[in-house]
C-alpha positions as semicolon CSV with decimal commas, in nm:
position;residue;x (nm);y (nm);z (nm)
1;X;-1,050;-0,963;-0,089
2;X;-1,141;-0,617;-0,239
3;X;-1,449;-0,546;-0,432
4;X;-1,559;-0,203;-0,571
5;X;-1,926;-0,181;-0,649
6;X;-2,016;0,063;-0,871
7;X;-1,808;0,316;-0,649
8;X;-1,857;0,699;-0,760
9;X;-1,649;0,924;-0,533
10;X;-1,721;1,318;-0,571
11;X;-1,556;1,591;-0,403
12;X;-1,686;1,883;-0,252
13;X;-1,575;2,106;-0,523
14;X;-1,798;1,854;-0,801
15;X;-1,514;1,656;-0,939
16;X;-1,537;1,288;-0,972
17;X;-1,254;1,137;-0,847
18;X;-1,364;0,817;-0,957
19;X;-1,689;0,746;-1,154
20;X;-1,886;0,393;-1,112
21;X;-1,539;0,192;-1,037
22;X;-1,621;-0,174;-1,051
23;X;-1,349;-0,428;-0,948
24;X;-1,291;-0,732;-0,800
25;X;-0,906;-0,823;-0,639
26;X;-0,879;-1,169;-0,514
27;X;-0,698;-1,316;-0,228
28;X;-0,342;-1,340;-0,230
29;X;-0,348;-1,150;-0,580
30;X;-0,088;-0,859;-0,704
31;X;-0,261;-0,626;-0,919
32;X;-0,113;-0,286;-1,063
33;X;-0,300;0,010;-1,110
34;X;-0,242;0,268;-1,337
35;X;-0,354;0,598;-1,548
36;X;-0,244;0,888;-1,555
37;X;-0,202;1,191;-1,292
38;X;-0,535;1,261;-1,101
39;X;-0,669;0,957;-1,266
40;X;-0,788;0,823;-0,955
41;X;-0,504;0,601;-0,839
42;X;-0,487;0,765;-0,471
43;X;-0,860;0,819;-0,423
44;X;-0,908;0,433;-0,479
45;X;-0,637;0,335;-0,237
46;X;-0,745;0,605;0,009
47;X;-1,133;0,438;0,006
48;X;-0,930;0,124;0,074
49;X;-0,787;0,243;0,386
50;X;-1,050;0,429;0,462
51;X;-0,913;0,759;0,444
52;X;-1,186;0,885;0,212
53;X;-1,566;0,731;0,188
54;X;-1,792;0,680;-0,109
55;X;-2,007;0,911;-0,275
56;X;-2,226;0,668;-0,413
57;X;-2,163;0,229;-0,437
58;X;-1,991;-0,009;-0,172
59;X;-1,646;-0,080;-0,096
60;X;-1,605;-0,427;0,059
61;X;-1,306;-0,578;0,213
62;X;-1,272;-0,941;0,288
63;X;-1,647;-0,957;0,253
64;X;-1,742;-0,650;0,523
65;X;-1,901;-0,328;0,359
66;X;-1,670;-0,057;0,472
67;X;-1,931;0,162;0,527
68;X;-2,057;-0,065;0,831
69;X;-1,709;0,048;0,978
70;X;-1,772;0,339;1,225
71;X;-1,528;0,606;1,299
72;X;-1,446;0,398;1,619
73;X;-1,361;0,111;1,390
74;X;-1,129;0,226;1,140
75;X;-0,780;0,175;1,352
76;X;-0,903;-0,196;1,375
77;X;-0,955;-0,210;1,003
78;X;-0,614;-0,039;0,910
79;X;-0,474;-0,301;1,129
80;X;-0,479;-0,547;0,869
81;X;-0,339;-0,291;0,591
82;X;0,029;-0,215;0,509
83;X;0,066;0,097;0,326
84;X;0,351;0,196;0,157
85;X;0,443;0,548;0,030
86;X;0,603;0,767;-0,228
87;X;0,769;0,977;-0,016
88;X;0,855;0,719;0,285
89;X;0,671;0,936;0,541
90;X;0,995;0,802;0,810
91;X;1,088;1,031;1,050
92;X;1,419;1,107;1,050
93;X;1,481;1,173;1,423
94;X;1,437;0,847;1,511
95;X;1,625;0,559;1,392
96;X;1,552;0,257;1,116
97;X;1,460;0,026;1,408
98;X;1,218;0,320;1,578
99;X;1,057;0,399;1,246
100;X;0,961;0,012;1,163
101;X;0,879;0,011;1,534
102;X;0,603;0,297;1,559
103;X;0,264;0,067;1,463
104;X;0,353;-0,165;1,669
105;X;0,400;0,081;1,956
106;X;0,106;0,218;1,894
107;X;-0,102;-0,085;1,914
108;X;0,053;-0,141;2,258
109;X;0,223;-0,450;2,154
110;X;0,519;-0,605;2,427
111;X;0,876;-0,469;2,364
112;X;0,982;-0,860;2,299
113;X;0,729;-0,916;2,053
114;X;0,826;-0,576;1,909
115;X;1,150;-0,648;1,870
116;X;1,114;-0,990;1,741
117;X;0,869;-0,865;1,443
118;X;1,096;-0,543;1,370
119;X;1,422;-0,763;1,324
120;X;1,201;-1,044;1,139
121;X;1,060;-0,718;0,883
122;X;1,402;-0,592;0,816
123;X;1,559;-0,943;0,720
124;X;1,310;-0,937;0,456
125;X;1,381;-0,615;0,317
126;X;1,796;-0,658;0,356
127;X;1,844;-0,388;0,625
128;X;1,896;-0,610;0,955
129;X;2,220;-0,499;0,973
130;X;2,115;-0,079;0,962
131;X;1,860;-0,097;1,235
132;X;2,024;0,170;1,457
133;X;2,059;0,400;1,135
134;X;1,900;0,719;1,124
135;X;1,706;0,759;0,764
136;X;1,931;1,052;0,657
137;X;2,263;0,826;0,607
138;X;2,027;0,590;0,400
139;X;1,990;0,621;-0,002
140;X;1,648;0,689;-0,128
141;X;1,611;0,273;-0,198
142;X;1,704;0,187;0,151
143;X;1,457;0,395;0,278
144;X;1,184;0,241;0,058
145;X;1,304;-0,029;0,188
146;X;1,262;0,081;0,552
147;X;0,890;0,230;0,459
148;X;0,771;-0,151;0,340
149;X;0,926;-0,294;0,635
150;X;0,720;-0,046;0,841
151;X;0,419;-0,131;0,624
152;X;0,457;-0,512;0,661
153;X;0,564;-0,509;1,017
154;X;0,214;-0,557;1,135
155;X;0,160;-0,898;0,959
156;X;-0,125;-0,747;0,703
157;X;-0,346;-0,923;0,494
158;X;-0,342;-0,609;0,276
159;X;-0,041;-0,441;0,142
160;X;-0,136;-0,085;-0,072
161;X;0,128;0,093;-0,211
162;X;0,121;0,446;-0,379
163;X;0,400;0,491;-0,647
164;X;0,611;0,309;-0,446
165;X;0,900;0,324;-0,703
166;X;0,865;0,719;-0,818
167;X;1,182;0,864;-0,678
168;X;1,414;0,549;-0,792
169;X;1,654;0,448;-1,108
170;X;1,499;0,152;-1,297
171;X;1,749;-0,081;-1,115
172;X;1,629;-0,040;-0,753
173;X;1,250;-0,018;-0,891
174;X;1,243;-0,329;-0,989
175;X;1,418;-0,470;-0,626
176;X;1,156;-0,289;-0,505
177;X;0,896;-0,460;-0,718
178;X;1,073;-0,779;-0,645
179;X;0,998;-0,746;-0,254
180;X;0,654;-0,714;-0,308
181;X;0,629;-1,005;-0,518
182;X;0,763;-1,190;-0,220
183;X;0,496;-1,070;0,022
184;X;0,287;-1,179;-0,245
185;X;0,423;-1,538;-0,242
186;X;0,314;-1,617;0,112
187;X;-0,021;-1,483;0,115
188;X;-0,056;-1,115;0,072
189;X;-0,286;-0,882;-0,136
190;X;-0,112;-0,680;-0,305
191;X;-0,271;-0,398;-0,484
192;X;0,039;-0,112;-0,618
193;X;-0,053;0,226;-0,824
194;X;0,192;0,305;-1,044
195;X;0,311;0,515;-1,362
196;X;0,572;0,309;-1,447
197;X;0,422;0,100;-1,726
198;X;0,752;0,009;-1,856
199;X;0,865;-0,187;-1,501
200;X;0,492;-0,330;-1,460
201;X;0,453;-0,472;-1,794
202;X;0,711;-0,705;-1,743
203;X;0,570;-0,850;-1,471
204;X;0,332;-1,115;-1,513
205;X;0,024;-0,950;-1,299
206;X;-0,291;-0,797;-1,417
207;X;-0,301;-0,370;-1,473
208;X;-0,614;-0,223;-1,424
209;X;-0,619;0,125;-1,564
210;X;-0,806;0,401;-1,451
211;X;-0,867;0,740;-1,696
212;X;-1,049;1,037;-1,581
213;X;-1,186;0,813;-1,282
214;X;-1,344;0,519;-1,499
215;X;-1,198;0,166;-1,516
216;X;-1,110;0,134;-1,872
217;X;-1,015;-0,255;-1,837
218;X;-0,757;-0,508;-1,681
219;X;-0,503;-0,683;-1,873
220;X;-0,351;-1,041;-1,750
């Protein structure tokens, strides 16, 4: 589903970012990634989404080259990606229902289809019941909660998330962790940076680490 080819990405002030990245992800798999800060966590993700393009190698999703994908393209491509952040990126002067709402609404999908595939994304992250709640009145989990609702809302075949459990105890991390093994379940690609080597390495999925922008190898 996502291959890395020898994938060197250098930035305009000379550092490598990442430095002949090879990697395969397979359908349907959950893979962690992880290394330390400014490894190159983001920077893969971001070629992923494309966000950021090669220096030098091939990025291919679901068998297409991503750099056959024109400027003109990209919304198309990102259609089929849920991305899930940090931070939660919600804006908090619109409600929970509005903020899971806004990719839809920006494809130009129905309001009855919207509002069928909001309620449906919010049952599966526990919030069904908070959909006219403003993000503020939330606690940090239920609003990582609203962000992969958001991400997942669209029905991706992707699902990228950055650090999705940096801001949370050890309890709701692994919730957190728990949803995305669900999305996993019925036929997502999961692909999650993260720091948290203590959470990940109980879960039975392969870690690909990343040091200085070089693969240094995948565990199962």
């Amino acid at each position: 589903m996502i291959r890395f080819d020898r994938v060197t990405k250098r930035y305009e002030e000379g550092h490598d970012a990442l430095r002949e990245v090879s990697l395969d992800i397979a359908r349907d798999e959950l893979v962690f990634l992880t290394g330390h800060s400014g490894a190159g966590k983001s920077t893969l993700l971001r070629l992923v989404m494309l966000m950021d393009r090669p220096s030098r190698g091939k990025v291919l999703v679901d068998g297409r080259d991503l750099a056959s994908v024109g400027s003109r393209g990209i919304p198309r491509h990102r259609r089929n990606i849920g991305v899930v952040f940090q931070n939660h990126q919600l804006l908090f002067d619109r409600n929970v229902f509005d903020n899971v709402a806004l990719p839809l609404v920006i494809a130009g999908y129905d309001h009855r289809e919207i509002g069928r595939r909001v309620r449906a994304a919010l049952d599966k992250v526990g919030l069904l019941q908070r959909e006219r709640a403003l993000p503020v009145t939330l606690s940090g989990g239920e609003q990582q909660r609203v962000g992969i609702a958001r991400s997942v809302v669209g029905r991706p075949r992707i699902l990228l998330a950055d650090e999705p459990t940096g801001n949370l105890d050890p309890a709701l991390s692994a919730e957190i962790m728990q949803l995305f093994e669900d999305f996993n379940q019925v036929g997502v690609t999961v692909l999650i940076a993260s720091h948290d080597l203590a959470l990940i390495s109980r879960l039975q999925h392969r870690i690909i680490t990343l040091r200085d922008g070089r693969l240094l190898g995948a565990a199962a």
